[in-house]
N, C-alpha and C positions, 0 to 999 in steps of 0.2 A: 375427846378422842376415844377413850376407852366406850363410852357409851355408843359412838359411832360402829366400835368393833364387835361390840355385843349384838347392836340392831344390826347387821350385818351376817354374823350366828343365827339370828334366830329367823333369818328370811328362808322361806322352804323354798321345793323348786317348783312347787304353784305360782310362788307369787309373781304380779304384772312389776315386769322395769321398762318406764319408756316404750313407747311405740302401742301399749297396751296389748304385748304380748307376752307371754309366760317366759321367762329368762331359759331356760332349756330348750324351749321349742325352735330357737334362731340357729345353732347348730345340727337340727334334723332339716330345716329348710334347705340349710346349703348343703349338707351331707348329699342329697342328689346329684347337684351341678360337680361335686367334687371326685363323687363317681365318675361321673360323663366322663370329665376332664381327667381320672386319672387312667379310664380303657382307651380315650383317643391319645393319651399323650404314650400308652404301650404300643398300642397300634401304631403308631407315628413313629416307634422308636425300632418294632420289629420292621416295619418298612425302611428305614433309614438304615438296619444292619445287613439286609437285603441286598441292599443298593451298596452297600458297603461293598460287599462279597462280589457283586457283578465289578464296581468297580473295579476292584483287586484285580479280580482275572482277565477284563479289559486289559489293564494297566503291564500285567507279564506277557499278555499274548504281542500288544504291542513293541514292550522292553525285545522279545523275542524277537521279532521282525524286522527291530533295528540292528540288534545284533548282527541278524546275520547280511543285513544292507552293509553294515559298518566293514562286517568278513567282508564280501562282494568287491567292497569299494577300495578296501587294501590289499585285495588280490589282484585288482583291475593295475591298482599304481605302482606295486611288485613288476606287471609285466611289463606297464609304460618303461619302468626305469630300467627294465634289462632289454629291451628295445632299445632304446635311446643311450644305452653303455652300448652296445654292440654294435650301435650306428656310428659311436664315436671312434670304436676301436678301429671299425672298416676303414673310415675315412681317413686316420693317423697311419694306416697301414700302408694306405694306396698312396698317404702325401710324402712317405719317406720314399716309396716306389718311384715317384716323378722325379724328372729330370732336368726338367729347366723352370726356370719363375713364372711363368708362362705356362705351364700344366700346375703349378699350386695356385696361381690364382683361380684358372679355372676350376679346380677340385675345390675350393674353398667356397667359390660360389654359387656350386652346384649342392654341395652339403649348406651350403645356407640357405636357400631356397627350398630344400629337403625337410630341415631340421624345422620350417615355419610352418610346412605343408603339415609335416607330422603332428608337431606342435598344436598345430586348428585342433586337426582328428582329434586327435587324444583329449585336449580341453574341452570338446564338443560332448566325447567318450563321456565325462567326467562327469561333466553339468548332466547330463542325460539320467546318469544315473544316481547321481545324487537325488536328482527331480522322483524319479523310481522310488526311491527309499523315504524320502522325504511323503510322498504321499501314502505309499504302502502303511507307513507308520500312521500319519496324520489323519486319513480318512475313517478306517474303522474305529478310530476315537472319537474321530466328532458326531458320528451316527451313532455307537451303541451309547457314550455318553449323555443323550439326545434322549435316547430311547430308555435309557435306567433313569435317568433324573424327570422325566414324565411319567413312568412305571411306579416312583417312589414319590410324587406328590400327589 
């Protein structure tokens, strides 16, 4: 063993190991490839933080427009409910007004047929604008998402 570490010691860095090439020389061969590969993997990395940053501000510009969909959509059902209280309070007002059983049925089922009518609208209202918010959001996502992650490979 000791003679194996001596012979070992005293090999220069001329000498051929295998392959019949100089033992130092197989480190400056790949030294090139590892160049390449360490500018494309910077290059790969400032593109990737690029796409980063577009994402980002994608991502708030979107957050933002939900936002203010979300405001919209709890303003819209703020007024359904103070519609639909003041529709209630009319009705209880005009059914203690009546007189005979016979004007509260009627009033009853004139406010139900009201209260169904309203009820479409306002559910119709709803869906509508959810659909609004719901795309306002999702659309510009899927386009610049589209367009940064093409930009970045």
């Amino acid at each position: 063993m000791n003679l194996e570490i001596d012979r070992n010691a005293k090999n220069g860095a001329g000498e051929k190991r295998g392959f019949d090439l100089p033992f130092f020389t197989m480190p400056g061969i790949f030294g090139g490839f590892a160049e390449q590969g360490a500018v494309r993997a910077k290059q790969g990395c400032d593109r990737m933080k690029a796409a980063s940053g577009e994402i980002a501000d994608i991502l708030r510009e979107a957050c933002s427009t939900n936002a203010k969909g979300a405001a919209d959509y709890g303003t819209k059902i703020i007024e359904i409910s103070n519609a639909n209280t003041n529709s209630a309070f009319d009705f209880l007002a005009r059914l203690m007004d009546s007189r005979s059983m016979s004007d509260m049925v009627d009033l009853s089922a004139t406010q139900s047929r009201k209260a169904l009518e309203v009820a479409s609208v306002q559910n119709r209202e709803l869906w509508e604008l959810g659909q609004r918010v719901a795309i306002a959001t999702a659309e510009p996502l899927k386009k610049s998402f589209s367009r940064v992650l093409q930009k970045a490979s």
